[in-house]
LUMSE-775619 format. One record per residue (C-alpha): residue in three letters; x, y, z. Coordinates in Angstrom, 1 decimal, decimal comma, padded with zeros to 4 digits, m for minus. Layout:
N
code Ala xx X yy Y zz Z .
...
END
This chain:
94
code Unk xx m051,6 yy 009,9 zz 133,1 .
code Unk xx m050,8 yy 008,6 zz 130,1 .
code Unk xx m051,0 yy 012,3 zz 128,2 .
code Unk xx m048,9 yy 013,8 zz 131,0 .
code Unk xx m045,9 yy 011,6 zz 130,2 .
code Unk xx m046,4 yy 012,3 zz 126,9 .
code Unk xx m046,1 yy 015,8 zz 127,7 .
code Unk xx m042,9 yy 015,8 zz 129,3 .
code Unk xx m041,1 yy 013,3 zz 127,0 .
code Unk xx m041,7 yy 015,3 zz 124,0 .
code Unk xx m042,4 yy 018,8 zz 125,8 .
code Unk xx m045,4 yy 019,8 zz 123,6 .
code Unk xx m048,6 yy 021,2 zz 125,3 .
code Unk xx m051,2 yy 020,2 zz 122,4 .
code Unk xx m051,2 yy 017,2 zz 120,0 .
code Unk xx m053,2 yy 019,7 zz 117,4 .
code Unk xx m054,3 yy 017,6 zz 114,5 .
code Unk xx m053,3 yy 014,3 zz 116,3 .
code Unk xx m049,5 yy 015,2 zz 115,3 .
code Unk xx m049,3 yy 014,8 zz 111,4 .
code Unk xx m047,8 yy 018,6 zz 111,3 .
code Unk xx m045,2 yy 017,3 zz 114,2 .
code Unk xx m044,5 yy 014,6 zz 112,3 .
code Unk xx m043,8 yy 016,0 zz 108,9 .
code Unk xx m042,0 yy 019,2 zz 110,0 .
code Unk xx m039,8 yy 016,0 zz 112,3 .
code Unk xx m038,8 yy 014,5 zz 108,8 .
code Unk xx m037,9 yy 018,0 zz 107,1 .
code Unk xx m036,1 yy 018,5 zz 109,8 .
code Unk xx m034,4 yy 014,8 zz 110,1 .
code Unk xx m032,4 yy 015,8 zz 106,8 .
code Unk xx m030,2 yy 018,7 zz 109,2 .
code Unk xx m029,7 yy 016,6 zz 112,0 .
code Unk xx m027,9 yy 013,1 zz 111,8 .
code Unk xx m029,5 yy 011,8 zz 115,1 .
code Unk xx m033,2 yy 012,2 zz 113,7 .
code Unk xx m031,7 yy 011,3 zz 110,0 .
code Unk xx m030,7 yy 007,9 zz 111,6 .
code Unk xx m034,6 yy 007,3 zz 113,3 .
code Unk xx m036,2 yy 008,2 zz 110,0 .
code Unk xx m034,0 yy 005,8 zz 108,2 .
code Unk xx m034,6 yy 003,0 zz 110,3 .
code Unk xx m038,4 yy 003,6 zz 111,0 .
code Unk xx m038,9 yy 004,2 zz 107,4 .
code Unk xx m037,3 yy 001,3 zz 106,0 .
code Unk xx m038,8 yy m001,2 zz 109,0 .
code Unk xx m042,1 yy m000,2 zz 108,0 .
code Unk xx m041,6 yy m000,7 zz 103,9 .
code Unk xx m040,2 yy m004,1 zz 104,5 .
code Unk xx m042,8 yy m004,7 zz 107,2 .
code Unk xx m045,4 yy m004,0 zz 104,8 .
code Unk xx m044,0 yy m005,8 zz 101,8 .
code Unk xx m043,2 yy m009,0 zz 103,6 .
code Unk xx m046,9 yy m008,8 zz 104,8 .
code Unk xx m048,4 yy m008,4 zz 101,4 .
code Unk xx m045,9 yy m011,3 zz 100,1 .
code Unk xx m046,6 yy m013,8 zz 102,8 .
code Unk xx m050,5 yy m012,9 zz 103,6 .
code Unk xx m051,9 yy m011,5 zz 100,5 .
code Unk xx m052,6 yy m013,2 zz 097,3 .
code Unk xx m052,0 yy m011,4 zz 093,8 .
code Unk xx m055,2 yy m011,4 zz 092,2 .
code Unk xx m057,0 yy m010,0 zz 088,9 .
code Unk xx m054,6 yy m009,5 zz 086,1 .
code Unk xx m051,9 yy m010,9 zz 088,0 .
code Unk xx m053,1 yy m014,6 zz 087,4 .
code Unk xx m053,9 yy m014,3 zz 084,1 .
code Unk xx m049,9 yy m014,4 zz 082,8 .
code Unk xx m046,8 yy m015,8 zz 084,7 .
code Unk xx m044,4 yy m012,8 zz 084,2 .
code Unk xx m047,0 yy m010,7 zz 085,9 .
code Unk xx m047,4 yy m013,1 zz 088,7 .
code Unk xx m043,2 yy m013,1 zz 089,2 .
code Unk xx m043,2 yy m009,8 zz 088,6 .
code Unk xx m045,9 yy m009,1 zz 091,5 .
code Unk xx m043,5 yy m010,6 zz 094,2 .
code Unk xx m039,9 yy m009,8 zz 092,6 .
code Unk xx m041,1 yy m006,4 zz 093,5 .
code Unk xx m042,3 yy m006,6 zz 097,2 .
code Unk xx m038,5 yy m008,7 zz 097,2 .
code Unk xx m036,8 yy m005,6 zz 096,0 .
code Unk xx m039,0 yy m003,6 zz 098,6 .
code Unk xx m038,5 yy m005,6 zz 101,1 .
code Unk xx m034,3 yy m005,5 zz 100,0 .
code Unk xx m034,5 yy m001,8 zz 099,9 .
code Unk xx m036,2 yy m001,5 zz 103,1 .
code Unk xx m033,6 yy m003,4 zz 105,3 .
code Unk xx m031,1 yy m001,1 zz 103,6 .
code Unk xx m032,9 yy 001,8 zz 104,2 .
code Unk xx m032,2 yy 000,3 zz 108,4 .
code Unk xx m028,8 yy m000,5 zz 107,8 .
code Unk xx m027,8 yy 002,8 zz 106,8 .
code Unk xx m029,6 yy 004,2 zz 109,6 .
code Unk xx m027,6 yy 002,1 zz 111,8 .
END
């Protein structure tokens, strides 16, 4: 059931290597069409600031980052800027 509507909505007969080939030839071909430009964009970017504020709020910096300050700042003034970038990256696929 769940294959069959799968089928029609995308109108492929085989998911071949569980769709990575699909899914990079889709982002090639996002950068010729403005509609698929626009869903890259915004999935893109919510997944990078997703993933940043995840590492920022549930993960600890640990190892060398302890042992000084700057790297410790450093460590989340760059999953900020990620995290900046990413809802960008949405906006401007808005």
């Amino acid at each position: 059931m769940g294959n069959t509507l799968f089928f029609v909505l995308h109108g492929e007969a085989e998911l071949g290597d569980a769709g990575a080939d699909s899914f990079t030839a889709d982002m090639v071909e996002a950068s010729h069409d403005t509609t698929k430009l626009q869903r890259a964009l915004v999935a893109g970017g919510v997944g990078e600031a997703t993933a940043a504020l995840c590492l920022a709020l549930f993960r600890s910096p640990a190892g060398l980052f302890l042992r000084n300050k700057g790297l410790f700042y450093s460590y989340y003034g760059v999953l900020s800027a990620v995290v900046v970038f990413g809802v960008a990256e949405v906006w401007a696929g808005l």
